[in-house]
N, C-alpha and C positions, 0 to 999 in steps of 0.2 A: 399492453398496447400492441396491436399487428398492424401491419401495409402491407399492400402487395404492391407488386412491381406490376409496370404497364410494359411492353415488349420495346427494347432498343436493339441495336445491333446486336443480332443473335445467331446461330445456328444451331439444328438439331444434336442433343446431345449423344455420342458415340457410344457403342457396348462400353468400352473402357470408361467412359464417366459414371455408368451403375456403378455408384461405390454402397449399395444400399445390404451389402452383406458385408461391409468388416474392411473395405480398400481404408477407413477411417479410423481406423481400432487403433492406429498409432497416434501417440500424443504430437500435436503439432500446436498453430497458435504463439508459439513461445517469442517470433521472432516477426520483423515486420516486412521482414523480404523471405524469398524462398521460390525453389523452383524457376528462377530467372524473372521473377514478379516482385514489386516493392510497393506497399500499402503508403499512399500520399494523401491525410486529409487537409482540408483547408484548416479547419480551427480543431484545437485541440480544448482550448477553456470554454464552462458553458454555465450560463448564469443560473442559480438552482429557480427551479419551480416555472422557467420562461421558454415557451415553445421558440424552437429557432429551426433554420433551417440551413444544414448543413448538408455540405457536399466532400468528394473525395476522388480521387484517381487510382488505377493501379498503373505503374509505369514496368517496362519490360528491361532487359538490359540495357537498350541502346538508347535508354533517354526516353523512348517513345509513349507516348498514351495509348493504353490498351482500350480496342473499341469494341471487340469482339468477345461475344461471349456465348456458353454455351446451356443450356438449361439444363439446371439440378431441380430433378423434385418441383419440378411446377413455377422453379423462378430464377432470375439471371444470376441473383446472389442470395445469401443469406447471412441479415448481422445480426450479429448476439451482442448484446452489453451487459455487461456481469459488475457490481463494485467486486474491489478486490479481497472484500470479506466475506463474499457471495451469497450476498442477503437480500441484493435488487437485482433483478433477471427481467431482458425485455427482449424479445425476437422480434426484428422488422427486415421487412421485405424494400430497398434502395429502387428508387425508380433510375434506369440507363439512360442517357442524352446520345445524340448521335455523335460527339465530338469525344464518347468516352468519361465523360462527370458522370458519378455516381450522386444522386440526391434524395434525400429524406428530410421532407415537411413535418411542420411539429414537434420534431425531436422535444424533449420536456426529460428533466431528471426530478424528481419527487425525491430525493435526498439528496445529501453533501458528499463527497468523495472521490476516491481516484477508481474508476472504471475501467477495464478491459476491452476494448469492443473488438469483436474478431470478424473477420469475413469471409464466409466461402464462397466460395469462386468453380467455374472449372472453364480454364484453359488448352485449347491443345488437345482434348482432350484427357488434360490433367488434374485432378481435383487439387484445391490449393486451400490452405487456410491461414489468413495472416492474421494479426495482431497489432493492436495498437493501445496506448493509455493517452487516457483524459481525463478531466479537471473539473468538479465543481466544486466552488470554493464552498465553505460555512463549517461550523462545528458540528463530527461527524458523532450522532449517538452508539455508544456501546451497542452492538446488539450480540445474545448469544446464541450460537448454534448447539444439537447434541451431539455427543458424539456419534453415535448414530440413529438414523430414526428411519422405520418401515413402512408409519403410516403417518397420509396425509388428507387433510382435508381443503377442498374447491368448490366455490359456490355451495350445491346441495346435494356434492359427490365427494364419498371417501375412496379413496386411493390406496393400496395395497402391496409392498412389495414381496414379494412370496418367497423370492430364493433365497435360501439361507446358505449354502459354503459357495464362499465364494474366494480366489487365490488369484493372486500374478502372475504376470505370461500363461495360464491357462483359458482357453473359449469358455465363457461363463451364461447360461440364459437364464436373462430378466425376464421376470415376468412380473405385470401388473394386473391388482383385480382393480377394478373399476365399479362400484355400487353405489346405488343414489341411499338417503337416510331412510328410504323403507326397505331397504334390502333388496330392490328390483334391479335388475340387472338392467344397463340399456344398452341401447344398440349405437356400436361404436359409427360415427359418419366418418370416412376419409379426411385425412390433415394432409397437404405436401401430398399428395399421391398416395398415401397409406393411413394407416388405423394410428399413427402415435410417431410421436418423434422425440430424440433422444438428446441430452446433453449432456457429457461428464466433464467434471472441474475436478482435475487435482489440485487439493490442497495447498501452499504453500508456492508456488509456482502458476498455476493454473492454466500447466497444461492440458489441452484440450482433446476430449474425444467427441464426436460426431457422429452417431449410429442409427442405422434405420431399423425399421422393424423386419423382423420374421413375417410370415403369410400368417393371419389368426382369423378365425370366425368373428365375423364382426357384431354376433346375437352371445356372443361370451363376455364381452365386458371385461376381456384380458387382452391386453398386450406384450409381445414377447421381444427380446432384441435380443442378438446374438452379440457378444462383447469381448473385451482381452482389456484388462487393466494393466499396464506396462510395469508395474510396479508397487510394492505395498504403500500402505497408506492411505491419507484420508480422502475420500469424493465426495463431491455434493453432484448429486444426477437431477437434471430439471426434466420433467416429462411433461408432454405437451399432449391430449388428446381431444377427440370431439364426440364425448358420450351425446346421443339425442341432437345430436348439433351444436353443443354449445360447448366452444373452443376453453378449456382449462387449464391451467398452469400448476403445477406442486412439484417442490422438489423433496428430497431425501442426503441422508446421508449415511454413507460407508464409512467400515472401516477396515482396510486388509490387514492381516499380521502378517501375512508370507503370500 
């Protein structure tokens, strides 16, 4: 499921909100205030399988509703909702109001569980990432992950992850091959402003990374991201691109030892 946002109180965003080389490499997410910003939705519980529409605030220090905001990548925010077993992943685009309400028509959960939803923001010219958990009730099915996995399959694209060593606190580049089932390479269309975009969930916590891509030829059918895993351990990375046009979702999973 994608939206995109329609334009509310905005301003052009600053050099310093290019955070599309790494200003995100640090795990954030974890908490629901930060940076003098505190994430306020109205409902937290949500009926499974029932489109709703929900709304939300960011509040500043002094009480106030934040009205203002600045464009990241093509949009005023960007939410992520993850369950906390990282097995449903949905990216939507929040439409702004002028009084500062954030709102997203339709909302719908297709499974039971407690979810993460995070929001990027950039303030101030400061890029922000909050966090928050929600609620659909029902009995949640087992589902299992590998421990790690390189390749994935979308629609009538497989997906590839090429790097192999990869370590903590070191710059690590990803790179993805992108091939339809005849082995034809297609041509990557722009996502957000660029060729692909990036999600890492650590394990166990699910702190958050954020990362844009490297420059790539877009007749390659790879995508590259430059990255820093704060720490060993496991991640599921969601990657988002638009081979031929046609927007695709697969994740993978790591596993650091050091």
């Amino acid at each position: 499921m994608e939206k995109h946002s329609e334009r509310g109180n905005h301003k052009p965003a600053s050099p310093a909100a290019d955070y599309s080389r790494g200003e995100h490499a640090m795990p954030s997410g974890l908490s629901l205030a930060a940076n003098g910003l505190r994430f306020v939705p109205a409902e937290t519980w949500f009926e499974l399988g029932v489109p709703a529409t929900w709304t939300f605030e960011i509040i500043d220090d002094n009480g106030d509703i934040v009205t203002v905001f600045e464009d990241s990548h093509g949009e005023l925010a960007h939410l992520i909702l993850v369950r906390r077993d990282l097995t449903e992943f949905q990216h939507l685009h929040p439409t702004l109001e002028t009084d500062g309400t954030w709102r997203i028509e339709n909302l719908e959960f297709s499974e039971p569980g407690v979810y993460r939803v995070f929001v990027d923001i950039v303030v101030d010219s400061r890029p922000t990432t909050l966090g928050h958990d929600v609620f659909v009730p029902g009995e949640m099915p087992a589902k299992t992950r590998p421990a790690a996995s390189r390749q994935a399959q979308s629609q009538n694209y497989r997906i590839e992850l090429r790097t192999d060593e990869i370590a903590a606190g070191e710059h690590t580049q990803l790179m993805f091959d992108i091939r339809d089932d005849d082995e034809r390479v297609p041509q990557l269309k722009p996502y957000l402003g660029a060729f692909g975009h990036l999600v890492a969930l650590r394990d166990g916590d699910l702190a958050y990374l954020h990362i844009h891509p490297e420059e790539t030829d877009p007749e390659s059918g790879r995508v590259e991201f430059g990255a820093q895993f704060p720490t060993p351990g496991r991640y599921r990375l969601f990657l988002q691109a638009k081979p031929d046009g046609n927007l695709i979702t697969s994740s993978f999973d790591i596993e650091i030892d050091r």
